[in-house]
C-alpha positions in Angstrom: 13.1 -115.2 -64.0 15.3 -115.6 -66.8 17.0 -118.4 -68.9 19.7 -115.7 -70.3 20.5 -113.9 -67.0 19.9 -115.7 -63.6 19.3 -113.9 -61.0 20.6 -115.3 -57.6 19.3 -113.5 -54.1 20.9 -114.4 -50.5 18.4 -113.0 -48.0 18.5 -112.6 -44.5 18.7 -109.6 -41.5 22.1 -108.9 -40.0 24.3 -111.2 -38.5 22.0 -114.8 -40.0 25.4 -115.8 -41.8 24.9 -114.4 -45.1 28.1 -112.8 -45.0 29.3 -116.6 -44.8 27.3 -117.4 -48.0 28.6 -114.5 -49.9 32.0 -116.4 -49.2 30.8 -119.1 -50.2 29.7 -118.2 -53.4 32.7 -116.2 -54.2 34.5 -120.1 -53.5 31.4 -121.5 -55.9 31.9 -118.3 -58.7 35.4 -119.4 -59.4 35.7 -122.5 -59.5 33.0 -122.4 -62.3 34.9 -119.7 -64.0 31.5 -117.8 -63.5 31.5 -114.1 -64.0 29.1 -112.5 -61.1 27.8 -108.6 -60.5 27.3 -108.3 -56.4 24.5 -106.3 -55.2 24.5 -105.1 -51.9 21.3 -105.2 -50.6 22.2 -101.9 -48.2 22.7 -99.9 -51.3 18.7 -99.6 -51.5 18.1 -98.1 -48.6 16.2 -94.9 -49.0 18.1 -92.9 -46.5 21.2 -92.1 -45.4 22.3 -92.4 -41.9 21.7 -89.7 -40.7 18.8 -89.1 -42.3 17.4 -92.7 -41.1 17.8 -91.5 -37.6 15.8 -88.1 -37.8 13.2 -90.1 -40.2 13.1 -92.7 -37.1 12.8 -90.0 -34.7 9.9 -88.4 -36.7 7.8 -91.4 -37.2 8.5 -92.3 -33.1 6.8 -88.6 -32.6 4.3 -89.9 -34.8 3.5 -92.4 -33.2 4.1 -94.8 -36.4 6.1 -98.1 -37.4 9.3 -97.0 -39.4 12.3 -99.8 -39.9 15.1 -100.5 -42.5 13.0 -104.0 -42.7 9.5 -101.9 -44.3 9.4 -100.8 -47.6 9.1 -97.0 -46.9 13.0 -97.1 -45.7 13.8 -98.7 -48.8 14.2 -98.5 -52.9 12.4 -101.5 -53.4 11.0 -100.8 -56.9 14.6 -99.6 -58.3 15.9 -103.4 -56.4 12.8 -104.7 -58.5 13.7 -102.4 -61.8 16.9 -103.8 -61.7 16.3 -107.5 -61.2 14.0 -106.9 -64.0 16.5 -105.4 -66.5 19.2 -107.3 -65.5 16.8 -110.5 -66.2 15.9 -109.0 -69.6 19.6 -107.8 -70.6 21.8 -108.4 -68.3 22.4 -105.0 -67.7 21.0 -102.4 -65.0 22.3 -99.8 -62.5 23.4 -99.8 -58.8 25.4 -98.3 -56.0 27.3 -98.6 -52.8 26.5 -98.1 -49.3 29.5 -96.7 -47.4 29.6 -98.7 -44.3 32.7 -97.2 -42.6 35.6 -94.7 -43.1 37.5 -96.9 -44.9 34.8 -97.6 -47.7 34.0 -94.1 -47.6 37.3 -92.8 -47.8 38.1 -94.7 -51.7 35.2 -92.8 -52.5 36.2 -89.1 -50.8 32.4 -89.1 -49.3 31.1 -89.9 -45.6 30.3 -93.2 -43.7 26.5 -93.8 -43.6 26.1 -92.6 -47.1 25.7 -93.7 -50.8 27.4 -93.4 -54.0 26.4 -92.3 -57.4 24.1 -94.9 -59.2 26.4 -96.7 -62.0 25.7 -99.4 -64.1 26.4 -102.7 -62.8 30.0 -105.1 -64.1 30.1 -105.7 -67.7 29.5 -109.1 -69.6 28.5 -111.0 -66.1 26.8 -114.2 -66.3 24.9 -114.3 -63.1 23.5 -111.7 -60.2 24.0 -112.2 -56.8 21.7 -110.1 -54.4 22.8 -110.2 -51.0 20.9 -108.1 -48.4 17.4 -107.8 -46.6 14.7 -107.9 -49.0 15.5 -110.8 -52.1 12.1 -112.2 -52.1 10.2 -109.6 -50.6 6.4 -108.8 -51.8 4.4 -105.8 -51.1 0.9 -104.7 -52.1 3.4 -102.6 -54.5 6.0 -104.4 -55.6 7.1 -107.9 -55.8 10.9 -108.7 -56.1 10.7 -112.4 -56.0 8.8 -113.2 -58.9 12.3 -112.1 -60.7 14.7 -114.8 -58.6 16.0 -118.0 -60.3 17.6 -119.0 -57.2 16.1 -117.7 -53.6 18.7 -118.6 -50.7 17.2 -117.8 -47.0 19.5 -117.4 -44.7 18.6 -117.0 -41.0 18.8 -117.8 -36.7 16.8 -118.4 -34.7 15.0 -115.3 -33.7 16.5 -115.0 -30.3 19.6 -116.1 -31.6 19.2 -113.2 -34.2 18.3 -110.8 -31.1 21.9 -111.4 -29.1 23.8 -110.8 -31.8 22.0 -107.9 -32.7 21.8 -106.5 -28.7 26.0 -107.3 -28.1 26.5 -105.7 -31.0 24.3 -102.4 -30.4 25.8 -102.7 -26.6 29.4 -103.2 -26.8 30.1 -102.0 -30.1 28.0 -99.2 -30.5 27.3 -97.9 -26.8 23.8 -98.6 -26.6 21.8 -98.9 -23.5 20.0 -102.1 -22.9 17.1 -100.3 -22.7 17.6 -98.2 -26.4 18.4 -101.9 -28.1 14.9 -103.5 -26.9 13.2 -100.5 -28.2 14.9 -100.7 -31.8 13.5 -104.7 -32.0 9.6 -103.8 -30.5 9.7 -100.7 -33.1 11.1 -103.3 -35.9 8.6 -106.2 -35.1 6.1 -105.5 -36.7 7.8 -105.0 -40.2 9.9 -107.9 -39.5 7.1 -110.1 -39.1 5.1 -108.5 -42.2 8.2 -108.5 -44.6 11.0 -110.3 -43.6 9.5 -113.8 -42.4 7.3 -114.9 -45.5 10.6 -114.2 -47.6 11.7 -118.0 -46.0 8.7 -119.4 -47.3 9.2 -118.5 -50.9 13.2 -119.4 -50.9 14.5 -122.7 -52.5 16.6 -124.0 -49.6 16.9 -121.9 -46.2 20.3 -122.1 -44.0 18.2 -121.9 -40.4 21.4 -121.0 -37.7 20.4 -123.0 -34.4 22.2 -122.6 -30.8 23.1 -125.2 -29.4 23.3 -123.2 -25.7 20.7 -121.5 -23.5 19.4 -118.5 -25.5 16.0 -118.1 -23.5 16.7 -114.8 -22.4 18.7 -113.2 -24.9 18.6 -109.2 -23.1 21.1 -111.3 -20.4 23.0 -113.2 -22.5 27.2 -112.3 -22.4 28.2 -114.2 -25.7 26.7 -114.9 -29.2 26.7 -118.8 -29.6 29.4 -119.5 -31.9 29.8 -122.1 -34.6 30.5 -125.3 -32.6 27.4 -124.3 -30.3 25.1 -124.3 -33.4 23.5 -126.5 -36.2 22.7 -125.2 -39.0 19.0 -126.5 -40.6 19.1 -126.8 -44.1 15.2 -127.1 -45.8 14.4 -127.6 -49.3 11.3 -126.0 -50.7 11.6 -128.7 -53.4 13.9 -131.4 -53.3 13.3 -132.6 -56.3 13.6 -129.3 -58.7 16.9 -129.2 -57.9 17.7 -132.8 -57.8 18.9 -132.9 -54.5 21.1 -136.0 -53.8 20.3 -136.4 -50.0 22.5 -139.7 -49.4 25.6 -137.5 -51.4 25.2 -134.7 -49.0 25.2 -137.2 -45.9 28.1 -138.9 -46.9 30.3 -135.5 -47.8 29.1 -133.4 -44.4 30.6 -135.4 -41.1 27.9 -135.2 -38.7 24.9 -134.7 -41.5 21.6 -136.0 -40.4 18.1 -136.1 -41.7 15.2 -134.8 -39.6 12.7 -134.6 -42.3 12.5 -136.1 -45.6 13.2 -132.4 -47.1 15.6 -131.5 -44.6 19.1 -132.2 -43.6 21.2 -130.6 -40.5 25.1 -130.1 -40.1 27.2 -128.9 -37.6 27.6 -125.2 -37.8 31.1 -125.7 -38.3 30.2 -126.8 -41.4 27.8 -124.2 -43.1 30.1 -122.8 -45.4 31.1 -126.2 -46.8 27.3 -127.3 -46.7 26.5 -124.1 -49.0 29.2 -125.0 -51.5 28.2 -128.7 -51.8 24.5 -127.6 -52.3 24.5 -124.6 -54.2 27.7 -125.3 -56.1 25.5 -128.0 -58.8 23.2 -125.9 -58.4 24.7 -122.8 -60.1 26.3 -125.2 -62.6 23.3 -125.9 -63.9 21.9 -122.7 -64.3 25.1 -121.7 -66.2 24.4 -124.6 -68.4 21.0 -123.3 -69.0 21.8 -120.3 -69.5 24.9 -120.6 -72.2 22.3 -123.4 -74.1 19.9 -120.4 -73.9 22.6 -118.1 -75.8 23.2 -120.4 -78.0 19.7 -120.7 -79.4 
């Protein structure tokens, strides 16, 4: 952690929302007048596409676990050498994974594959991580013990599941069968990796339907926003001075289930994550320029 150079990581799997809070705190980044440098989470991957699929193939052969949520498809210690440096100087290196042809083609390379490493934006005053593994820890490494702010960012599993399976099926041709092999063979690493990140985040954003999700390998449509709430926990209410009867009052249809927790209509997420985080960053920009000043 750092007084100088915060570090802020957004973590969640695909399709939990998080490309809602990266929204969000793009709103939050200007109206603070807060110079950010966006890591994308992807961009540690340790393969390629192509070369994920034949090291996937290989470790089915194998007969062993292999997942983009584990540790052995990913850079984690260069995501943890950077959070480091950048916490120490504000500085560090980074680079892009190219989702499709139109990121790739500004670049003149192929879909599925990575840039150059570069150093990160000049002069920035905070870090936001967005991606899979913010507050991971390994027997190896341990990313989280750099984050100043840890933002979870999640559904409900099943909830996760149809998104994921109408995604794989109607998007990317899968068959139903091929999808349900991709979660069994991810399981395992999801449960050892990607879970305990939400128990070691500040506040968590918990996407929950609102409709009949009990058997998501039948369901025809992903729950949208006003068939969700949206359960928002806080580790610790009171390090962040969280003003519970504020939030009620600003969020129209805000309750309180637990004395740490507050839910919204998913309709309202976006505005939820401004309200909360917003003070938040504010005041670890003012700690941070008091920090420069000394």
């Amino acid at each position: 952690m750092s007084l100088q150079h915060p570090i802020v990581a957004v973590t969640g799997s695909s399709g939990a929302g998080t490309s809602t809070a990266r929204i969000a705190f793009e709103h939050i980044f200007h109206r603070l007048n807060v110079r950010a440098a966006f890591i994308d989470g992807d961009a540690y991957h340790a393969y390629s596409r192509t070369a994920m699929a034949k090291a996937v193939r290989r470790a089915t052969i194998r007969g062993e676990n292999f997942s983009h949520f584990g540790p052995s498809a990913n850079k984690l210690d260069q995501l943890a050498k950077l959070f480091a440096e950048y916490g120490a100087s504000g500085t560090g290196q980074t680079r892009h994974y190219l989702h499709n042809e139109i990121e790739a083609a500004e670049f003149d390379l192929e879909p599925g594959t990575f840039t150059d490493w570069a150093p990160i934006e000049a002069d920035s005053e905070v870090l936001l991580y967005e991606g899979l593994h913010g507050g991971v820890v390994t027997d190896q490494v341990d990313v989280a013990q750099h984050v100043d702010l840890m933002v979870g960012v999640v559904p409900t599993i099943n909830l996760e599941w149809i998104q994921k399976i109408r995604r794989d099926i109607d998007v990317r041709g899968y068959a139903p069968e091929d999808v349900a092999k991709v979660i069994l063979r991810r399981m395992p690493d999801y449960v050892r990796y990607i879970t305990p990140q939400f128990s070691r985040t500040d506040v968590n954003f918990q996407r929950v339907p609102l409709v009949d999700t009990s058997n998501p390998f039948v369901a025809r449509d992903v729950p949208n926003a006003d068939e969700s709430m949206v359960v928002i926990r806080f580790r610790d209410p009171e390090a962040w001075h969280v003003d519970f009867p504020y939030l009620l009052t600003m969020i129209h249809g805000a309750f309180m289930s637990r004395p740490n927790t507050i839910v919204v209509p998913g309709t309202k997420m976006r505005m939820a994550i401004e309200i909360i985080i917003g003070p938040i960053v504010q005041s670890l920009i003012a700690r941070r320029n008091q920090a420069m000043l000394r």
